[in-house]
C-alpha positions, 0 to 999 in steps of 0.5 A: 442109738441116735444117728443124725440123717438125712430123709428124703421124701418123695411125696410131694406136696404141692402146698409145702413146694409152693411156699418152699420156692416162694420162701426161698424167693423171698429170703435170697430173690434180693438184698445182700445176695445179687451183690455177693452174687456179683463180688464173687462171680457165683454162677447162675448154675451155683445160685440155683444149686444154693436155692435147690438146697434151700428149697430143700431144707425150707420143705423139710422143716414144713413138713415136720411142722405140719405132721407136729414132729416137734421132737425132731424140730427140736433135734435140729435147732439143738444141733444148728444152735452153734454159739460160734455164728457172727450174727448178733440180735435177730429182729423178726423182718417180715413184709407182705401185704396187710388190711389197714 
């Protein structure tokens, strides 16, 4: 039998903690959150438990990535992968520096 939890792994990997605190930053640091942050009044207390939660998911995800855990990957797009979302077409944005 199948059951859905949830691991937490008290390994830290230092790497994985970087990129999840700067891939957090980098998805909800700017740009349409500090607006909702400021239309709803959302705490600084509730913003970081939002980033934390993030962070979280973010160092998850890397983890199973970088111990090739496709199958469970797997498992969680097929379970997030919910029809009744409102977003539309995904355009890949990516910044950074590049060499020119």
């Amino acid at each position: 039998m199948k059951i859905w939890t949830k691991v937490h792994i008290k390994d830290k990997n230092k790497d994985v903690e970087a990129i999840s605190k700067s891939l957090t930053n980098y998805l909800y640091g700017y740009g349409p959150i500090l607006d909702i942050s400021r239309k709803y009044n959302i705490s600084q207390i509730d913003r970081t438990m939002i980033d934390q939660y993030t962070a979280n998911r973010i160092a998850g995800l890397l983890l199973l990535y970088l111990s090739k855990d496709y199958k469970r990957i797997n498992n969680i797009v097929n379970k997030y992968n919910i029809d009744a979302t409102e977003l539309l077409n995904i355009i890949p944005e990516i910044e950074g520096y590049i060499e020119k």
